[in-house]
PADREN-55967 format. One record per atom (N, C-alpha, C): residue number from 1; residue in one letter; atom name; x, y, z. Coordinates in steps of 0.2 Angstrom, whole numbers, plus 5000, padded with zeros to 4 digits. Atoms other than C-alpha are relative to their C-alpha. Example, Ala and Ser with C-alpha at 12.3 -4.5 7.8 and 13.67 -1.06 7.14 Angstrom:
> 1|A|N|5004|4994|5000
> 1|A|CA|5062|4978|5039
> 1|A|C|5004|5006|5000
> 2|S|N|4996|4994|4999
> 2|S|CA|5068|4995|5036
> 2|S|C|4996|5005|5003
//
This chain:
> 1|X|N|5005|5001|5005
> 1|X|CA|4737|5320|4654
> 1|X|C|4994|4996|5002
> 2|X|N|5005|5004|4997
> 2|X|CA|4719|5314|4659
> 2|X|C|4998|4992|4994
> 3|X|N|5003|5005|5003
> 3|X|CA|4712|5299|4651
> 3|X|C|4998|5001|4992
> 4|X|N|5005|4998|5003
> 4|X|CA|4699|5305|4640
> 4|X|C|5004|5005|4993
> 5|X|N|4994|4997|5003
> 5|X|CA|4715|5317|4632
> 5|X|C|5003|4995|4996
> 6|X|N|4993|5005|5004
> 6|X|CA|4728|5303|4629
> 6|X|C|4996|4994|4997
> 7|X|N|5006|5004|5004
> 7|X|CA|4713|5292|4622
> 7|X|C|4999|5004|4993
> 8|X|N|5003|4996|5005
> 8|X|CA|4710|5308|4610
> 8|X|C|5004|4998|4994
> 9|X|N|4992|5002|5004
> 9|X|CA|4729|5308|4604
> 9|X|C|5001|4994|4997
> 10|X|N|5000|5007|5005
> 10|X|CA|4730|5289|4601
> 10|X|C|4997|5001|4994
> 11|X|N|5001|5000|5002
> 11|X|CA|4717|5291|4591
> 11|X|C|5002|5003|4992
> 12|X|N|4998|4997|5005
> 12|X|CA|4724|5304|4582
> 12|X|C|5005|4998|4996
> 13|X|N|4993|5004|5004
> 13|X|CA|4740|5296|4579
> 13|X|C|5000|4995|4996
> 14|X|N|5001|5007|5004
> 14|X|CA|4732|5280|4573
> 14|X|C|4999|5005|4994
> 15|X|N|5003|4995|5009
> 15|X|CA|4723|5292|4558
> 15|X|C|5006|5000|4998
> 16|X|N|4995|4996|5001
> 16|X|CA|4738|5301|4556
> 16|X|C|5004|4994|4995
> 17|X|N|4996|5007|5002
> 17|X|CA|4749|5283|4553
> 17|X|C|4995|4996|4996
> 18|X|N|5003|5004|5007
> 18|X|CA|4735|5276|4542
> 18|X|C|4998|5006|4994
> 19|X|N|5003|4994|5006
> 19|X|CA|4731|5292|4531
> 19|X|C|4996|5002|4999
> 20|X|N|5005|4998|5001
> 20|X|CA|4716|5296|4534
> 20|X|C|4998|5006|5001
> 21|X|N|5000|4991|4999
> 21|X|CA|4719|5315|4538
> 21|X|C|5006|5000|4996
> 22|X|N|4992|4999|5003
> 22|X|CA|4731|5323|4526
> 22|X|C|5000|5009|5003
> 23|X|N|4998|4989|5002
> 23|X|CA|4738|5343|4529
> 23|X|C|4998|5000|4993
> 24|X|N|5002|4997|5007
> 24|X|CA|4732|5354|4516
> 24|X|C|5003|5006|5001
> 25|X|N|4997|4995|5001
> 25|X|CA|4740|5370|4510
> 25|X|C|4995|5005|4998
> 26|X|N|5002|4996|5002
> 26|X|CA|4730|5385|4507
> 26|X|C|5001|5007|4996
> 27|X|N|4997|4996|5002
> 27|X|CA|4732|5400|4496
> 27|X|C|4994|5002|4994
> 28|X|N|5007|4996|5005
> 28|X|CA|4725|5409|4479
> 28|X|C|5005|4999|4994
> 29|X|N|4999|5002|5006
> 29|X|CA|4730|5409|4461
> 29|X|C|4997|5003|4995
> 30|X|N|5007|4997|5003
> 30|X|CA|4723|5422|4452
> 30|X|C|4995|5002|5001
> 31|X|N|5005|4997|4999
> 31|X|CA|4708|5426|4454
> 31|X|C|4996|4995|5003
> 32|X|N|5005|5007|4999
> 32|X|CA|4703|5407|4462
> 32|X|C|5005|5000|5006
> 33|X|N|4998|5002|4994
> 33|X|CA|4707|5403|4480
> 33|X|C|5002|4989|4998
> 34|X|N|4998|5008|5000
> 34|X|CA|4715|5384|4484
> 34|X|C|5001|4998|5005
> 35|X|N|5000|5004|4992
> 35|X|CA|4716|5371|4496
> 35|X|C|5001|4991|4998
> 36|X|N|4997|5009|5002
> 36|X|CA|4729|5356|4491
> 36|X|C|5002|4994|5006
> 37|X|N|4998|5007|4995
> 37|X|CA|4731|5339|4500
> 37|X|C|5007|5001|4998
> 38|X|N|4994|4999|5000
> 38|X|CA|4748|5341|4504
> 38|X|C|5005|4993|5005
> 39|X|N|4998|5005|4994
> 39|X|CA|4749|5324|4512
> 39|X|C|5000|4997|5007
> 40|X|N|4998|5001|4993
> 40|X|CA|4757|5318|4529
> 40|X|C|5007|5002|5000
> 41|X|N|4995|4997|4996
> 41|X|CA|4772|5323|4538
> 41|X|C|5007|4993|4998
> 42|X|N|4997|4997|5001
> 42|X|CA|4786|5321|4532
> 42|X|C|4998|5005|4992
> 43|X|N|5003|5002|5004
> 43|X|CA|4780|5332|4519
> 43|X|C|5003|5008|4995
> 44|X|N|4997|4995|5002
> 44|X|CA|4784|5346|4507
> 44|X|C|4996|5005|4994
> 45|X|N|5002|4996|5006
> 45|X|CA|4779|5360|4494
> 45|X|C|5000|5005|4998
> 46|X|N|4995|4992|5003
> 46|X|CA|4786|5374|4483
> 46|X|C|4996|5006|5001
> 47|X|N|5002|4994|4999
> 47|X|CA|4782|5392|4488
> 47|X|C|4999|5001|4993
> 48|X|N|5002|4997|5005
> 48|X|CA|4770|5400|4474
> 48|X|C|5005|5005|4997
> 49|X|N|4997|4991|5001
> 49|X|CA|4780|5414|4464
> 49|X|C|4994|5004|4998
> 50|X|N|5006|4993|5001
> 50|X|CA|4771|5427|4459
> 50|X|C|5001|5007|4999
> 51|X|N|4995|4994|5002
> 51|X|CA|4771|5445|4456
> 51|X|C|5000|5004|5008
> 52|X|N|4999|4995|4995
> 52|X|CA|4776|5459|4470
> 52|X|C|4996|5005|4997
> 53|X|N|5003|4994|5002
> 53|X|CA|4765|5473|4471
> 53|X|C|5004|5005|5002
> 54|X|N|4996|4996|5001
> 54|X|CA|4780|5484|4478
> 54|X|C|5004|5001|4992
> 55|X|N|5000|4998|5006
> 55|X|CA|4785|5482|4460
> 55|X|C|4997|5000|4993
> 56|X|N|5005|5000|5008
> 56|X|CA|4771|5480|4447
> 56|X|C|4992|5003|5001
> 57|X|N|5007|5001|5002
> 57|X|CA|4755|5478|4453
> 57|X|C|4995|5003|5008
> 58|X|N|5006|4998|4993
> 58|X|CA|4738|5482|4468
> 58|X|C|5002|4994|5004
> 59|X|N|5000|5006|4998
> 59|X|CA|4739|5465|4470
> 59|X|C|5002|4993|4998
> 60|X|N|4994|5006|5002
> 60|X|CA|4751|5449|4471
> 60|X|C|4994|4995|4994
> 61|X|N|5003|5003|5006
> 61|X|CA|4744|5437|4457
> 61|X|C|5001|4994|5004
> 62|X|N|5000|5009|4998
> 62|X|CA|4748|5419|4470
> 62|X|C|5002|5002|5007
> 63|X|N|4997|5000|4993
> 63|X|CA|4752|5417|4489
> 63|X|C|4998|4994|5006
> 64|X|N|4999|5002|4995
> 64|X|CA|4752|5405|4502
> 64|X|C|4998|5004|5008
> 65|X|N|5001|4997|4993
> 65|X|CA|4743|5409|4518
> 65|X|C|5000|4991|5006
> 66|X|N|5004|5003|4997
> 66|X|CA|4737|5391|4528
> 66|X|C|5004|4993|4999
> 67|X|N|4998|5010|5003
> 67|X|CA|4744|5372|4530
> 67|X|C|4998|4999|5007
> 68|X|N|5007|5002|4991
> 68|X|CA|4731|5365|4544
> 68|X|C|5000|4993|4998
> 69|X|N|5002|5003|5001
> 69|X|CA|4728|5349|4547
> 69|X|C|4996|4997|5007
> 70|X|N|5007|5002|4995
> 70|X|CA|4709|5343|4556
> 70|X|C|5003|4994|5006
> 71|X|N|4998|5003|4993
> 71|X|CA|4711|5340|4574
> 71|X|C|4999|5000|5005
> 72|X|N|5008|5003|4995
> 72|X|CA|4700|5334|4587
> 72|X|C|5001|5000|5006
> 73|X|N|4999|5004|4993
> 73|X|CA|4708|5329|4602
> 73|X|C|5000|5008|5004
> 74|X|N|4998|4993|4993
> 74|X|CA|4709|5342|4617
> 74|X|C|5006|5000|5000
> 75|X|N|4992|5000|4998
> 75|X|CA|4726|5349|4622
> 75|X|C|5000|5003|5006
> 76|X|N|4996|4997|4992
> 76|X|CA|4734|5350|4638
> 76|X|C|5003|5006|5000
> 77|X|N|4996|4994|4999
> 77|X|CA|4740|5366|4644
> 77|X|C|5005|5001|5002
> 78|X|N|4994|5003|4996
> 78|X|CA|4753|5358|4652
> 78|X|C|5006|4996|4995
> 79|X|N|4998|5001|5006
> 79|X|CA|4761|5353|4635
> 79|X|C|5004|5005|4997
> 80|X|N|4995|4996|5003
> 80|X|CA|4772|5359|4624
> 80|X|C|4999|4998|4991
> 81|X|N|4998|5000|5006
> 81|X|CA|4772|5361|4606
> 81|X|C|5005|4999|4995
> 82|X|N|4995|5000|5004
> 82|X|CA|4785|5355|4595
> 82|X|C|5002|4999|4994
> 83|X|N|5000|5002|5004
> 83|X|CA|4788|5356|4579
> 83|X|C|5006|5004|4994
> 84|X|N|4994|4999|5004
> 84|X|CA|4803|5355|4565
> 84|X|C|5000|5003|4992
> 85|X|N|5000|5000|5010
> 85|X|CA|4805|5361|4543
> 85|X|C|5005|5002|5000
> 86|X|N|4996|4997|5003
> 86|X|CA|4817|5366|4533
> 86|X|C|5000|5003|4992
> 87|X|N|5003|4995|5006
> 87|X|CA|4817|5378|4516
> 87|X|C|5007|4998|4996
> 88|X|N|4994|4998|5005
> 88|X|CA|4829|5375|4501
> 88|X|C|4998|5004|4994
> 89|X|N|5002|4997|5006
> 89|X|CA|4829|5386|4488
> 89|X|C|5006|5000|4995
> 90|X|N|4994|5001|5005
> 90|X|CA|4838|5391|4472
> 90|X|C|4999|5006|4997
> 91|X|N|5001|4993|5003
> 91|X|CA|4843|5406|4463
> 91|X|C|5001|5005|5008
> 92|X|N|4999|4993|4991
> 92|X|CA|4842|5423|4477
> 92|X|C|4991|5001|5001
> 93|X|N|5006|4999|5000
> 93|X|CA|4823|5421|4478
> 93|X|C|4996|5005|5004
> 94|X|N|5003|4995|4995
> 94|X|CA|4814|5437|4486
> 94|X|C|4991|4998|5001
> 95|X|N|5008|5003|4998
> 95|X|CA|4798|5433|4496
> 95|X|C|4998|5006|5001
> 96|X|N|5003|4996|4999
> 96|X|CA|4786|5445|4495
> 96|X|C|4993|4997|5006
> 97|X|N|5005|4999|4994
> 97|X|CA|4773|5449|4510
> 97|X|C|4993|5006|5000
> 98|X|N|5006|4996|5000
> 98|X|CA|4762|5464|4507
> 98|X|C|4997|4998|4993
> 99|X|N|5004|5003|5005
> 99|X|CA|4752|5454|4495
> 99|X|C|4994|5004|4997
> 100|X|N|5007|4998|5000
> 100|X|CA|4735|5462|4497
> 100|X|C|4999|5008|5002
> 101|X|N|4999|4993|5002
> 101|X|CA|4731|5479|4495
> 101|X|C|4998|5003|5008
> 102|X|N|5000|4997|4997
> 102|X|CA|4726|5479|4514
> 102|X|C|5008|5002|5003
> 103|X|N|4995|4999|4997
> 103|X|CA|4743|5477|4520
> 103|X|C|5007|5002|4996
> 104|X|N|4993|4997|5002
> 104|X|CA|4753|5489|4510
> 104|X|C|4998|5009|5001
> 105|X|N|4998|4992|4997
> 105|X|CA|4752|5504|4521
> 105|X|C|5006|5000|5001
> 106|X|N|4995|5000|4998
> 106|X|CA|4767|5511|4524
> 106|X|C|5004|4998|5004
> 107|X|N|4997|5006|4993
> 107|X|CA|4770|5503|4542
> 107|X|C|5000|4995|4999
> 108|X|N|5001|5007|5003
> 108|X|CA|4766|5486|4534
> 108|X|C|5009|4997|4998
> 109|X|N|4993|5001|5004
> 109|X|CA|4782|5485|4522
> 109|X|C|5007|4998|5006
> 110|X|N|4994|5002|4996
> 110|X|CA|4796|5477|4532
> 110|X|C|5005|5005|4998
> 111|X|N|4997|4994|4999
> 111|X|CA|4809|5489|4537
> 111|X|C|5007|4995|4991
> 112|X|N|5000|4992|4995
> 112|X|CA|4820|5498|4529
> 112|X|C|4995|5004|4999
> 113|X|N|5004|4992|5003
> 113|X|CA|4805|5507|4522
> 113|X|C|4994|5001|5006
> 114|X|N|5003|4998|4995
> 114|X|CA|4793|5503|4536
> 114|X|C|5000|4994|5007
> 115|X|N|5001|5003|4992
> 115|X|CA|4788|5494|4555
> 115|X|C|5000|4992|4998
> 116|X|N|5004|5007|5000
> 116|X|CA|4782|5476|4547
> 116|X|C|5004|4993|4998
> 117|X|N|4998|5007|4999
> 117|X|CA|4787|5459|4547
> 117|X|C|5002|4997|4992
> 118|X|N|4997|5002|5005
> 118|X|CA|4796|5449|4535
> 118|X|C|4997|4993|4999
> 119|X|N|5003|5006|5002
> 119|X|CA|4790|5434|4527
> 119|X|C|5002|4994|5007
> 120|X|N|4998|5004|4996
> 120|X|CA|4788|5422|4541
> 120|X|C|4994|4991|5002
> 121|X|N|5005|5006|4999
> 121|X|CA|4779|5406|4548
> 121|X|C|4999|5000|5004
> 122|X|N|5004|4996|4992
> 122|X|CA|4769|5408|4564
> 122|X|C|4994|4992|5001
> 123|X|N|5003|5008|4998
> 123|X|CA|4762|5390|4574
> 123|X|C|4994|5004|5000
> 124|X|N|5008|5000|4998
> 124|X|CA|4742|5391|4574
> 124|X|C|4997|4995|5001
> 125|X|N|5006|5002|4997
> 125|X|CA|4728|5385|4583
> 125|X|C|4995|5002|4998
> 126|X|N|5004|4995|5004
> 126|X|CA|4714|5386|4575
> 126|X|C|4992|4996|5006
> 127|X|N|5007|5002|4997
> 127|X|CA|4695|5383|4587
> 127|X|C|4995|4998|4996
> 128|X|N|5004|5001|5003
> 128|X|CA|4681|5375|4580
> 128|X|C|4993|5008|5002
> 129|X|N|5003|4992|5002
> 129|X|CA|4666|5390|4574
> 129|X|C|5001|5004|4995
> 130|X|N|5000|4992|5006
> 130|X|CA|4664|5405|4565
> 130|X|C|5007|5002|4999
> 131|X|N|4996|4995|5000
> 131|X|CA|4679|5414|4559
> 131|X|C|5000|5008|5000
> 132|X|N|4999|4995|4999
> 132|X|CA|4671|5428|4563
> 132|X|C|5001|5003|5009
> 133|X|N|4998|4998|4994
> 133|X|CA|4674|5425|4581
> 133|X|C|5009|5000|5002
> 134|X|N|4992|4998|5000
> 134|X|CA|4691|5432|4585
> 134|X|C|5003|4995|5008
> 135|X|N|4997|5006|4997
> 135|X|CA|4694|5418|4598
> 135|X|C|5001|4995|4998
> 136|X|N|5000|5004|5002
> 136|X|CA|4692|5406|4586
> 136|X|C|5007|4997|4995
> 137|X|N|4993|5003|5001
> 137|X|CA|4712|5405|4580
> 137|X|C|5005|5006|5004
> 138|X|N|4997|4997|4996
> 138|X|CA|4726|5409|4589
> 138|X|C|5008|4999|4999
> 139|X|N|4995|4997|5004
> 139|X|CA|4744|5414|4585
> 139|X|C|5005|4997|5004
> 140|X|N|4993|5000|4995
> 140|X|CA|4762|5408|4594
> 140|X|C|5003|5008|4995
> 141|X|N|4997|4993|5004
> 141|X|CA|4766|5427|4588
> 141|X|C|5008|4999|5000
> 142|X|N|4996|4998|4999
> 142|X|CA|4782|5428|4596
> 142|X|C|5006|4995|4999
> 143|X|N|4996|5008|5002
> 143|X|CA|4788|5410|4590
> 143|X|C|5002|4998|4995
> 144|X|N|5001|4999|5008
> 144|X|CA|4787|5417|4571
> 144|X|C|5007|4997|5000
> 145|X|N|4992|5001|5002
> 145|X|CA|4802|5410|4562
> 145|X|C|4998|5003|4993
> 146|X|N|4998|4995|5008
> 146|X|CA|4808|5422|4546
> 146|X|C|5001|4994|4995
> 147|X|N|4999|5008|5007
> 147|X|CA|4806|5410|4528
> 147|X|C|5004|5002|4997
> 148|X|N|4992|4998|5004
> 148|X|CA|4824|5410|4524
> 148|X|C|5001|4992|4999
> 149|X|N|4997|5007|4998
> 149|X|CA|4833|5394|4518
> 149|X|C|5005|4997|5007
> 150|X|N|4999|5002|4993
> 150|X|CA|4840|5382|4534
> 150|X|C|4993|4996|5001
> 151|X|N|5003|5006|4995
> 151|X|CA|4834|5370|4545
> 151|X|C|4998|5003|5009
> 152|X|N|5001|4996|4993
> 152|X|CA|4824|5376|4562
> 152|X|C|4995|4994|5003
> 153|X|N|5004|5004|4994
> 153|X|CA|4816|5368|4576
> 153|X|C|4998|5005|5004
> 154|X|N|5004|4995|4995
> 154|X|CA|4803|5378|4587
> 154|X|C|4995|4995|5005
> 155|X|N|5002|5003|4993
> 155|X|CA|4797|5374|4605
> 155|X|C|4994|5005|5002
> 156|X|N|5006|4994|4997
> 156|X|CA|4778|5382|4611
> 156|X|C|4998|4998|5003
> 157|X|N|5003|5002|4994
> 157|X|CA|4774|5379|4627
> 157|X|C|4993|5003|4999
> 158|X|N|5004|5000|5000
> 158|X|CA|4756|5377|4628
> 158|X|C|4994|5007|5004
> 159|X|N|5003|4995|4995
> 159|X|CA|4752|5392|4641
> 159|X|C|4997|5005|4996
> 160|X|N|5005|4995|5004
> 160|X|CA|4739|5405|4636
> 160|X|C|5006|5007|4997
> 161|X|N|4995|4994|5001
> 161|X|CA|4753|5419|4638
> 161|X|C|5006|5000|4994
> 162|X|N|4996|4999|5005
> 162|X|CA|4761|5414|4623
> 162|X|C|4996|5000|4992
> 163|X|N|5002|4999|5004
> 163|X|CA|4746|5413|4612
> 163|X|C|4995|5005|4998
> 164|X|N|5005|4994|5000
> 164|X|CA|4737|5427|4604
> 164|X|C|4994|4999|4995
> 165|X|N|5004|5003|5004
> 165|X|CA|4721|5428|4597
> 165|X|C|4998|5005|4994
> 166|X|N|5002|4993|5006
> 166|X|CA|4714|5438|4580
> 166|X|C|4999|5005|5000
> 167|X|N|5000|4991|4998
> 167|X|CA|4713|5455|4588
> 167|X|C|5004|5001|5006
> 168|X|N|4994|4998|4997
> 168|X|CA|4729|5453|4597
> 168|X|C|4998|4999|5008
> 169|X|N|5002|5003|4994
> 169|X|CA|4721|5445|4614
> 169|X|C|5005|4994|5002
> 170|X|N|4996|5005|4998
> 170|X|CA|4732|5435|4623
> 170|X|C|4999|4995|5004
> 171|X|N|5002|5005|4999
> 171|X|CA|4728|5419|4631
> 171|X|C|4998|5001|5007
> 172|X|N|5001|5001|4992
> 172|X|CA|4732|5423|4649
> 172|X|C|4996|5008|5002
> 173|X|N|5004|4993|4997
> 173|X|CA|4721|5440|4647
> 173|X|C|4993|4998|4998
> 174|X|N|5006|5003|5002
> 174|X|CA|4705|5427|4641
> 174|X|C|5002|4994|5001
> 175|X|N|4999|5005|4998
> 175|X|CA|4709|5413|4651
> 175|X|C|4995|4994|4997
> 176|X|N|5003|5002|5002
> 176|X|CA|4693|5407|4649
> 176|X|C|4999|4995|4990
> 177|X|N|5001|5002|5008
> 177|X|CA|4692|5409|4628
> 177|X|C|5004|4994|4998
> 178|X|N|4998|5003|5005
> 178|X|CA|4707|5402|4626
> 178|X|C|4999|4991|5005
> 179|X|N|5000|5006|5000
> 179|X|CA|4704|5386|4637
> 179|X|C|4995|4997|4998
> 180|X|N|5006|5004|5007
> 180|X|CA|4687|5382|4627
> 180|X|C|5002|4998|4994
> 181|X|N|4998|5001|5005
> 181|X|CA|4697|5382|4612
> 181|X|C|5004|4995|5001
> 182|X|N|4994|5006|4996
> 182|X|CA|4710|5370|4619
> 182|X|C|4995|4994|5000
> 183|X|N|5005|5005|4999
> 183|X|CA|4694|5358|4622
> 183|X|C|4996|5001|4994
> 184|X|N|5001|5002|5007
> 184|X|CA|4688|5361|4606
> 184|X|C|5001|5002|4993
> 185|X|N|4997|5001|5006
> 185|X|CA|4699|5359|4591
> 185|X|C|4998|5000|4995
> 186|X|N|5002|5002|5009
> 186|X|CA|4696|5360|4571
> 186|X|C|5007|4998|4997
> 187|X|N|4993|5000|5004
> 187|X|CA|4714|5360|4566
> 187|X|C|5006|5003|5004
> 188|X|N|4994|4996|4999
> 188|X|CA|4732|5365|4568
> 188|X|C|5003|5000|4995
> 189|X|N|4994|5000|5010
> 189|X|CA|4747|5369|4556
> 189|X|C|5003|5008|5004
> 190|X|N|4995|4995|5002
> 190|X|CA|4757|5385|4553
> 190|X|C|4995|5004|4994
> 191|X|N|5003|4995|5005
> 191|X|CA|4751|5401|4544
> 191|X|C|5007|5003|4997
> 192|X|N|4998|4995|5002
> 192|X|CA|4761|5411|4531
> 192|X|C|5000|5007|5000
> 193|X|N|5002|4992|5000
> 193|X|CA|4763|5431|4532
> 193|X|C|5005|5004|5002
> 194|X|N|4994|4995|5000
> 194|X|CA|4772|5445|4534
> 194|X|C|4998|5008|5000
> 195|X|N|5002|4994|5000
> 195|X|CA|4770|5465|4534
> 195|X|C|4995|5001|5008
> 196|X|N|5004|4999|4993
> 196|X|CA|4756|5469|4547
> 196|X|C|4996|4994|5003
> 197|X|N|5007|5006|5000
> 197|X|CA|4747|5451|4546
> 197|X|C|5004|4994|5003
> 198|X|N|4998|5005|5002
> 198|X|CA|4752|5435|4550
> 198|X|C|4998|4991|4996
> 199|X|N|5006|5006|5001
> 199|X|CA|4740|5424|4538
> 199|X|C|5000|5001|4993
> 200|X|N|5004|4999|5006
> 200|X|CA|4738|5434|4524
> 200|X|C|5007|5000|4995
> 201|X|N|4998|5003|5008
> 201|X|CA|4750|5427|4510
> 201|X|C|5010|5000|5002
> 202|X|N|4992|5000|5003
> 202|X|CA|4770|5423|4505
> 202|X|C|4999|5000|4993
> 203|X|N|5001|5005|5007
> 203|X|CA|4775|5420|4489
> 203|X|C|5009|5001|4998
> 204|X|N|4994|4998|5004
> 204|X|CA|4792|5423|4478
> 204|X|C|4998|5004|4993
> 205|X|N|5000|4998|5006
> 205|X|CA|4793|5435|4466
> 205|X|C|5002|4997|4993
> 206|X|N|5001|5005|5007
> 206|X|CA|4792|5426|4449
> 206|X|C|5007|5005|4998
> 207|X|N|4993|4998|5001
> 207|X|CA|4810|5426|4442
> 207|X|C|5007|5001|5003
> 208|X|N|4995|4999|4996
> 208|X|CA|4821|5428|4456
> 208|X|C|5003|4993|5002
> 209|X|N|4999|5010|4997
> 209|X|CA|4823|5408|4461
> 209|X|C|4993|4997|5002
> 210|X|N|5008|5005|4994
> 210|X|CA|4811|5396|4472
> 210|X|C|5002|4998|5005
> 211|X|N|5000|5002|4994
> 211|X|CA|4809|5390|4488
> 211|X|C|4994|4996|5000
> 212|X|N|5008|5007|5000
> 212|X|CA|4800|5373|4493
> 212|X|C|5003|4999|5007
> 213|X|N|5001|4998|4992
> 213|X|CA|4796|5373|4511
> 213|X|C|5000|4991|5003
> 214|X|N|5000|5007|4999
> 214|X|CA|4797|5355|4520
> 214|X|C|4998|4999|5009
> 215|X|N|5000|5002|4992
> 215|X|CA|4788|5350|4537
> 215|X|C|5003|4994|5001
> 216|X|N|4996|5004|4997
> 216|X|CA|4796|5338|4547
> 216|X|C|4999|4995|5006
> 217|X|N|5005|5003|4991
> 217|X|CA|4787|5334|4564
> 217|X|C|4997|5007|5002
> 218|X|N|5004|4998|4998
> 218|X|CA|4776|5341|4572
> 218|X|C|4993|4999|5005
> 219|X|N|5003|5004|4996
> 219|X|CA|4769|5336|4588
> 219|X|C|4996|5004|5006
> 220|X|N|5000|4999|4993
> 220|X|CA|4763|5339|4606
> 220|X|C|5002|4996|5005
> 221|X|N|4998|5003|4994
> 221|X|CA|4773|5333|4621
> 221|X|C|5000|5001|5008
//
């Protein structure tokens, strides 16, 4: 780690240990988007319930997509990502995934009725810029972990070949992209999602139980 890197990180770490950057959680709620201070690490907050449009509706009524918190320093690619949570819940609480009416095509819906993913949690990288540029966040895809209750720990080594970007680019096929991103940072965190997407929403069906999601670390080493 060059100088000018492990000078970034201090700094970051000082914030971090004085409060002056909190994680924030992202999501929607009706017909009004949100974006909660959700503190520092160790840190925790209940999965939205909501309605399931496999049983009522077009579109889920709340959901959870986003927990980032603003992040400046450069990253080595010689690093490793590591980071812990755990999920309790109560009652049999069913998480819905195809929230939004783009991702309830039939391949979307987690098996057994179709091809698509089940409610999960997926590390992100997010680049400063546009979000209309599809280099500008970037996925450990294959590092998802399924949102059941339990206690996990996930390891993401830093190399481009493990991270993909918004149209499915993977790092060591835009060596380039993705090491500019690496050098310039807006945020990290974890996305919720599920069905064809990894971003676009959890929730719990309203009246099944709840589940409250808990980070726990979450570093680079």
């Amino acid at each position: 780690m060059n100088v000018k890197t492990a000078f970034s990180l201090l700094l970051f770490l000082f914030s971090q240990n004085h409060k002056t950057v909190h994680w924030s959680l992202q999501g929607w709620s009706g017909k009004k988007t949100f974006a909660n201070d959700v503190g520092n690490i160790p840190l925790s907050f209940s999965v939205v319930s909501g309605s399931n449009p496999q049983v009522c509706c077009s579109t889920a009524s709340a959901g959870i997509t986003y927990l980032t918190l603003p992040f400046s320093a450069n990253l080595n690619p010689e690093t490793q990502l590591v980071f812990s949570f755990h999920v309790q819940t109560t009652g049999s609480p069913i998480f819905g995934v195809n929230l939004q009416t783009d991702n309830q095509s039939q391949n979307c819906y987690p098996p057994p009725t179709g091809g698509g993913y089940p409610a999960i949690v997926v590390p992100l990288l997010w680049r400063t810029g546009s979000l209309d540029n599809q280099f500008s966040r970037w996925w450990a895809r294959d590092y998802r972990v399924q949102l059941n209750s339990g206690t996990y720990q996930v390891t993401v080594p830093m190399a481009g070949s493990n991270w993909m970007s918004v149209y499915g680019v993977w790092g060591n096929q835009a060596p380039l992209e993705f090491s500019d991103a690496l050098a310039n940072m807006y945020a990290i965190g974890l996305t919720f999602g599920g069905g064809c997407y990894l971003a676009h929403g959890v929730n719990v069906q309203t009246g099944t139980g709840t589940a409250t999601f808990f980070l726990d670390s979450y570093s680079f080493q």
